[in-house]
MARZA-988577 format. One record per residue: residue number from 1; x negated, y, z negated of N, C-alpha, C in turn. Coordinates in Angstrom, 3 decimals. Layout:
BEGIN
> NUM | X | Y | Z | X | Y | Z | X | Y | Z
...
//
This chain:
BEGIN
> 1 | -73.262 | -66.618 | 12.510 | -72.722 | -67.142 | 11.277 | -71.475 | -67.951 | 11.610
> 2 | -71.257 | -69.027 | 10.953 | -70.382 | -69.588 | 11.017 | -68.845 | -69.151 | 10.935
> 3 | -67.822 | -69.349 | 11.482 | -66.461 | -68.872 | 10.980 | -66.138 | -69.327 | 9.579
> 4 | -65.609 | -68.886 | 8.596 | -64.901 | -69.217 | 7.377 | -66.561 | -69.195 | 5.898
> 5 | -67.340 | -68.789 | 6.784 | -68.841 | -68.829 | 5.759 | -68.425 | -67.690 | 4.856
> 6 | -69.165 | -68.266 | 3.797 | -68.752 | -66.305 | 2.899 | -69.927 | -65.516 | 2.317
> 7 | -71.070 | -66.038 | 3.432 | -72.433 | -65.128 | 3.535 | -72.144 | -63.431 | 3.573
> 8 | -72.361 | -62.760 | 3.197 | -72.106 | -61.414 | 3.399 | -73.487 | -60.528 | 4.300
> 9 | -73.096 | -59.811 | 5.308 | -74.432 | -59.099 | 5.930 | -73.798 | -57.630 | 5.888
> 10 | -74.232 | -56.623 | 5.136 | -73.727 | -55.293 | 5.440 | -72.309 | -55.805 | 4.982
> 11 | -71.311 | -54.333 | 6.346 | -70.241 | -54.762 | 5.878 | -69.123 | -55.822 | 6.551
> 12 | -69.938 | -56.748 | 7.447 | -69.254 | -57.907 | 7.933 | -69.150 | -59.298 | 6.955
> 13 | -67.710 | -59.275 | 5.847 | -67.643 | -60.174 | 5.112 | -66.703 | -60.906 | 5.626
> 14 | -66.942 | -62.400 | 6.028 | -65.741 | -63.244 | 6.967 | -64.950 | -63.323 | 5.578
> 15 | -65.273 | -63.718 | 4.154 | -64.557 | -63.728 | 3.261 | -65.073 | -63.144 | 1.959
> 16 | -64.506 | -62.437 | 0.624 | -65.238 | -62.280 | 0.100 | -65.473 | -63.020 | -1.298
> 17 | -67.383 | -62.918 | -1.369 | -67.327 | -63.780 | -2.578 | -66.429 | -63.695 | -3.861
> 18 | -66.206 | -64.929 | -4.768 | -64.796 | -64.819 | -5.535 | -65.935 | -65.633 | -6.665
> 19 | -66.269 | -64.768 | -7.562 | -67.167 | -65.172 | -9.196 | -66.266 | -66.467 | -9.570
> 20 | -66.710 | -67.342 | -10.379 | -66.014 | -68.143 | -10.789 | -66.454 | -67.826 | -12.561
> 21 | -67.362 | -67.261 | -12.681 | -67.754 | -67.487 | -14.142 | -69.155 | -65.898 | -14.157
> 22 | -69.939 | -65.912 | -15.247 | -70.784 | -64.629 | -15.392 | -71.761 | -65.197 | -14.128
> 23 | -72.024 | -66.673 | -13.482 | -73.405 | -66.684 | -12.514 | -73.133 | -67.351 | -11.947
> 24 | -71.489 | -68.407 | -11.610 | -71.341 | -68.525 | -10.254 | -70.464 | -68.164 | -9.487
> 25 | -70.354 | -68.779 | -8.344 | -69.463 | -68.231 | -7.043 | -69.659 | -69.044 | -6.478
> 26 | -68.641 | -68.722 | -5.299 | -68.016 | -70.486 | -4.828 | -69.278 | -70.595 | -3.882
> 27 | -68.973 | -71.599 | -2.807 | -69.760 | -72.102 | -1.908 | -71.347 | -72.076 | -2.120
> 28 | -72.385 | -71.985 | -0.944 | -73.730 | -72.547 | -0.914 | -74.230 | -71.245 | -2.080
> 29 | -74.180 | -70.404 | -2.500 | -74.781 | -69.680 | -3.544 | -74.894 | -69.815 | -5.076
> 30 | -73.726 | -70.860 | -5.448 | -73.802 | -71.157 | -6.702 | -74.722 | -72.105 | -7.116
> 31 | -75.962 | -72.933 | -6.340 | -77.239 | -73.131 | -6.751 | -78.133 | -72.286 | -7.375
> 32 | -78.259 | -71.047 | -6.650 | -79.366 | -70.195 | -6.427 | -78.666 | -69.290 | -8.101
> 33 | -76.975 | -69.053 | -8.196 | -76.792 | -68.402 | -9.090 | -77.015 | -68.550 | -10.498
> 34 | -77.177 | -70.423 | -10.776 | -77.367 | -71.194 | -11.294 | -78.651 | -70.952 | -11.949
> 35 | -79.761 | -71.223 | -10.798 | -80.764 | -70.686 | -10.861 | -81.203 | -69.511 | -11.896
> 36 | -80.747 | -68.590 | -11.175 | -81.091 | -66.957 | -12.139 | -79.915 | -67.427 | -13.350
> 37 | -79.235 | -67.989 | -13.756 | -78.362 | -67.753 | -15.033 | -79.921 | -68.708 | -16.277
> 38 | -80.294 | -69.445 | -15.805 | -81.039 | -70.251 | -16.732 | -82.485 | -69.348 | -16.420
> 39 | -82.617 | -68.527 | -15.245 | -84.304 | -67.921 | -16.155 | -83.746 | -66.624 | -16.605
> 40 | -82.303 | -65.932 | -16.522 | -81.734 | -65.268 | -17.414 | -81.559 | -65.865 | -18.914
> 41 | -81.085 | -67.345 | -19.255 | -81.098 | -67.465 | -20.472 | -82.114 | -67.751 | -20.732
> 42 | -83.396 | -68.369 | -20.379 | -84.703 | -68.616 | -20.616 | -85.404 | -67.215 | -21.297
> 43 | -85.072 | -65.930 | -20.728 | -85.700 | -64.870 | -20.880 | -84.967 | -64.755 | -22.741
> 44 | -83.525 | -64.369 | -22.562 | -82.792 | -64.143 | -23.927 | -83.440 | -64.764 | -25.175
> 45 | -83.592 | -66.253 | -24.559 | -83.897 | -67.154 | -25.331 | -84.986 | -66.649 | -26.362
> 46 | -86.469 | -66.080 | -25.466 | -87.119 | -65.197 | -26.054 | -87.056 | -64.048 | -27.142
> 47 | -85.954 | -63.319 | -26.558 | -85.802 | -62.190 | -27.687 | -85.286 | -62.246 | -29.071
> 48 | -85.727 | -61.093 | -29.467 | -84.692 | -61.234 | -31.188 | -83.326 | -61.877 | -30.889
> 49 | -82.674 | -62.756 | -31.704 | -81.342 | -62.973 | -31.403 | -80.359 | -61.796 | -31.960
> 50 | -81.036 | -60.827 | -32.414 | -79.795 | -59.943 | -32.764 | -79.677 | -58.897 | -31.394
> 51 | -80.835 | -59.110 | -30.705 | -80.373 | -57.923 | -29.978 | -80.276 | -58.975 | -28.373
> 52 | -80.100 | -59.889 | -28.436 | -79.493 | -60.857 | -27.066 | -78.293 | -60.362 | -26.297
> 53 | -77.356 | -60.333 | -27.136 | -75.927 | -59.796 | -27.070 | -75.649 | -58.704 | -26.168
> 54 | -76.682 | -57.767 | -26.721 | -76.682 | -56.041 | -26.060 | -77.352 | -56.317 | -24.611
> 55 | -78.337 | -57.132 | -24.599 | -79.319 | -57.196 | -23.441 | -78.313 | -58.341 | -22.731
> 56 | -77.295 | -58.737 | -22.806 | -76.364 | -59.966 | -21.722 | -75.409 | -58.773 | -21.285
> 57 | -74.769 | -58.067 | -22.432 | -73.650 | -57.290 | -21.827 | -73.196 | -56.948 | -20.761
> 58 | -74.821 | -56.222 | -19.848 | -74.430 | -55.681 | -18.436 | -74.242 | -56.797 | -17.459
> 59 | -74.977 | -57.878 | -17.926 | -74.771 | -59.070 | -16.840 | -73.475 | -59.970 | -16.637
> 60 | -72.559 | -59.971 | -18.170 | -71.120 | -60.199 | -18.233 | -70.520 | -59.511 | -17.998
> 61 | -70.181 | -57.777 | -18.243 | -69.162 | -57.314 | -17.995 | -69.401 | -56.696 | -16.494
> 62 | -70.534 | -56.450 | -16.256 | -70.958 | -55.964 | -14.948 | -71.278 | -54.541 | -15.103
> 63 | -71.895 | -53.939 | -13.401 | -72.142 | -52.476 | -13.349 | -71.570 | -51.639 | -13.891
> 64 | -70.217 | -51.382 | -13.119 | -69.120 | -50.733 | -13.713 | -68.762 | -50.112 | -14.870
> 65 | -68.944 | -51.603 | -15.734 | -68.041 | -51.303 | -16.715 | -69.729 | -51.067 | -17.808
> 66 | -70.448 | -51.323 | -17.218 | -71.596 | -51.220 | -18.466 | -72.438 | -49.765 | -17.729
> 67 | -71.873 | -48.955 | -17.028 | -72.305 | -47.750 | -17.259 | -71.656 | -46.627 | -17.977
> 68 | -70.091 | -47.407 | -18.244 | -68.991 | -46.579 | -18.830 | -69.192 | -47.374 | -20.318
> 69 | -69.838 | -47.874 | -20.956 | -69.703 | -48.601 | -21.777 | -70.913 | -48.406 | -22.860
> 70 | -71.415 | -48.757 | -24.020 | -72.480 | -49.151 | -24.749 | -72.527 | -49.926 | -26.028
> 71 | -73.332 | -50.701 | -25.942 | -73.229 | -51.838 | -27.393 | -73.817 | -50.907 | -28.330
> 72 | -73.253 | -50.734 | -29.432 | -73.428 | -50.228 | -30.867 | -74.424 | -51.299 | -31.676
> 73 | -73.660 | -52.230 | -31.731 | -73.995 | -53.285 | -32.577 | -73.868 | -54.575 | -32.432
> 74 | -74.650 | -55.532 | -33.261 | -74.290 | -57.130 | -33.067 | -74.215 | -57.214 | -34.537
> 75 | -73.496 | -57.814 | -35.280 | -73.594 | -58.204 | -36.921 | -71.760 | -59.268 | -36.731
> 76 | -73.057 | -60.408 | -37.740 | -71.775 | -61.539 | -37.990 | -70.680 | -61.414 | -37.082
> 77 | -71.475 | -61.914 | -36.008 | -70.885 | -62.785 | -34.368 | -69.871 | -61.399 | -33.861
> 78 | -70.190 | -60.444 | -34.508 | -69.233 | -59.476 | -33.623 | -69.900 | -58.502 | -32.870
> 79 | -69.525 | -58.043 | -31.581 | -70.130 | -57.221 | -30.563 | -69.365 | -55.703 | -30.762
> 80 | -70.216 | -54.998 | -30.989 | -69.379 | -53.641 | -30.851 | -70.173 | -52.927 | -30.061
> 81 | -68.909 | -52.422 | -29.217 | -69.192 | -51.928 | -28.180 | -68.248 | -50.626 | -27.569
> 82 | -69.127 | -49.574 | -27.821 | -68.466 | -47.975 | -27.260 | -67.773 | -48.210 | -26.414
> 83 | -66.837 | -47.666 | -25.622 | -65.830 | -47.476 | -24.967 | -65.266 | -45.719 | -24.585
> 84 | -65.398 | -44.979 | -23.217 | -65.198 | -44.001 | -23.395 | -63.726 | -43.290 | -23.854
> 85 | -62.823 | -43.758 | -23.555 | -61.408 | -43.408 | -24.026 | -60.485 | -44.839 | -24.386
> 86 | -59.056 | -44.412 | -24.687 | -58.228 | -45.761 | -24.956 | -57.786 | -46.648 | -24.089
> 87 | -57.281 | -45.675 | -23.018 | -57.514 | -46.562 | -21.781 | -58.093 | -47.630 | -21.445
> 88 | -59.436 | -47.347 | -21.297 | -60.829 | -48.304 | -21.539 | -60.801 | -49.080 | -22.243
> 89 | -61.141 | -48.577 | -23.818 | -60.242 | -49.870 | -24.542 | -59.400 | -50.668 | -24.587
> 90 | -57.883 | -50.512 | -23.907 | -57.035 | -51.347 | -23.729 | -57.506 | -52.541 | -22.606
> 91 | -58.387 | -51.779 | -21.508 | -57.926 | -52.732 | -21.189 | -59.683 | -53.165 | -20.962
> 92 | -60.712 | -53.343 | -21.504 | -61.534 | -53.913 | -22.283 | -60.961 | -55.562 | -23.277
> 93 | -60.042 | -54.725 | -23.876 | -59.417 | -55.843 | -25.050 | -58.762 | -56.579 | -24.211
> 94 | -58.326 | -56.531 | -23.283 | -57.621 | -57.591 | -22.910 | -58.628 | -58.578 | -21.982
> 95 | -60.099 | -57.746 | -21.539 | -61.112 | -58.644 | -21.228 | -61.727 | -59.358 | -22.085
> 96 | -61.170 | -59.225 | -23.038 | -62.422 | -59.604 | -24.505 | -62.512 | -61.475 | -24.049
> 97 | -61.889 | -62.055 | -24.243 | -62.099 | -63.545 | -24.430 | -62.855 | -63.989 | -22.974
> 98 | -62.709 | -63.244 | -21.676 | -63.589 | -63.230 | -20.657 | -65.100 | -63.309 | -21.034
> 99 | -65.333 | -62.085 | -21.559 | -66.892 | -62.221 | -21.968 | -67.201 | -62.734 | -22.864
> 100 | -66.481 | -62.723 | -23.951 | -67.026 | -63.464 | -24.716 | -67.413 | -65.517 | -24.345
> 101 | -66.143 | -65.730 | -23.455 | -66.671 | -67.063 | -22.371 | -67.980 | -66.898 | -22.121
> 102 | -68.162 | -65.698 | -21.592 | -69.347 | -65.494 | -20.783 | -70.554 | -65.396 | -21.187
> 103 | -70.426 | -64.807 | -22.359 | -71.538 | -64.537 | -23.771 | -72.048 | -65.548 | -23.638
> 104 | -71.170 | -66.883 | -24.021 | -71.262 | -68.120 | -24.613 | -71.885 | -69.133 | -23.882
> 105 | -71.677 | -68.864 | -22.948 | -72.540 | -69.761 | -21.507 | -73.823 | -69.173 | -21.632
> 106 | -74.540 | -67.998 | -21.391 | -75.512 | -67.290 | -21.648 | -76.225 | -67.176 | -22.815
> 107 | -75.500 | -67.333 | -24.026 | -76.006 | -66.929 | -25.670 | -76.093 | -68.301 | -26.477
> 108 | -74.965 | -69.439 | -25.991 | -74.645 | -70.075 | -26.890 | -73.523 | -69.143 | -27.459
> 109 | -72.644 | -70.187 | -28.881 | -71.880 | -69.706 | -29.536 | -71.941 | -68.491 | -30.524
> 110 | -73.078 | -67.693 | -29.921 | -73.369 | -66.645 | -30.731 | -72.085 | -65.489 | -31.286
> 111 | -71.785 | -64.765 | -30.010 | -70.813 | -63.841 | -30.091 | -69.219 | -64.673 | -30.250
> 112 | -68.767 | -64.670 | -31.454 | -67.234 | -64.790 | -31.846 | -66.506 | -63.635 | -31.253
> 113 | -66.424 | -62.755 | -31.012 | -65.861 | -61.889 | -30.806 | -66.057 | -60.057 | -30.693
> 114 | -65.428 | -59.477 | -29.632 | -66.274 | -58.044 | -29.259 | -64.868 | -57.042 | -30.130
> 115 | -65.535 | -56.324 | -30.486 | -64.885 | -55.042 | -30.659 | -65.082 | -53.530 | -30.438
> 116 | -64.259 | -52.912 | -29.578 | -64.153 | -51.979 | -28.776 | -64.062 | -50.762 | -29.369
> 117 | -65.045 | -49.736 | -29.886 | -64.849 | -48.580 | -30.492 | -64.617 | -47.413 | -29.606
> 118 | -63.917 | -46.458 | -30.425 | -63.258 | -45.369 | -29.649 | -65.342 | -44.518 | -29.918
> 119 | -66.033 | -43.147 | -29.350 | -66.700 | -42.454 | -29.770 | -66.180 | -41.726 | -31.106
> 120 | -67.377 | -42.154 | -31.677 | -66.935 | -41.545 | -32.910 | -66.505 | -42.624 | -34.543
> 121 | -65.730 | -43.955 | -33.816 | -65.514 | -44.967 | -34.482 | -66.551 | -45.529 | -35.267
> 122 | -66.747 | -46.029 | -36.177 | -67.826 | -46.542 | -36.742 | -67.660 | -48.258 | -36.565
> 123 | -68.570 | -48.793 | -37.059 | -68.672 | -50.399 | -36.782 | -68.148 | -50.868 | -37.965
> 124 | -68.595 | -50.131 | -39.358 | -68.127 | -50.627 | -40.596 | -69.346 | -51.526 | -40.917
> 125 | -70.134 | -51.085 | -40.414 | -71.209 | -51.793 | -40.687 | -72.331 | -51.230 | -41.527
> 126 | -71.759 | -49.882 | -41.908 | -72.857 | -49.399 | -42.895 | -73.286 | -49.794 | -44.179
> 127 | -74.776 | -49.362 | -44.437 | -75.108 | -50.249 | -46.051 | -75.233 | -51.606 | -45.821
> 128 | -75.374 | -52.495 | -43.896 | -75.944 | -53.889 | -44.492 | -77.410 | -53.881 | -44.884
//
């Protein structure tokens, strides 16, 4: 491998990849990421649009945070989304305009905005 490449094999990373957005990253991979982001939105494109939102989540916020996490709801452009403590929430909210970027590349201007419920919180969405 070249010096300064940022191919990864195991755990020999000469540098490591640095996301620029929900599907790319710098150098020769952001073709290929490109790639999977459009037969990722190709697929969405397909589904109900109410439930798009829930089915992008794990691919914007990532592993991590979408095993500690769960979408409640989508209603009038808002994402609600469980959160296990406040912690989480805080600092969720301060990711909010991240994904929602990210939504938006993936969804279109669907999602205006996410909101972060404690367990237990309701959406306020009852009786639509």
């Amino acid at each position: 491998m070249r010096p300064g490449s940022s191919w990864c094999y195991a755990s020999r990373c000469p540098r490591p990849l640095v996301l620029k957005s929900a599907f790319q990253v710098e150098d020769g991979v952001e073709s290929a990421a490109s790639g999977l982001a459009k037969i990722f939105r190709d697929l969405l494109a397909r589904v109900d649009p109410a439930e798009a939102p829930a089915l992008a989540w794990p691919a914007v916020c990532g592993t991590a945070v979408a095993h500690r996490t769960r979408v409640l709801d989508f209603a009038e452009g808002v994402l609600y989304v469980e959160v296990p403590d406040r912690g989480w929430k805080t600092q969720l909210m301060d990711l909010a305009p991240r994904y929602v970027a990210a939504l938006a590349e993936i969804l279109g201007p669907r999602v205006l905005r996410i909101q972060f419920l404690l367990p237990g919180e309701n959406t306020g969405q009852q009786g639509r």
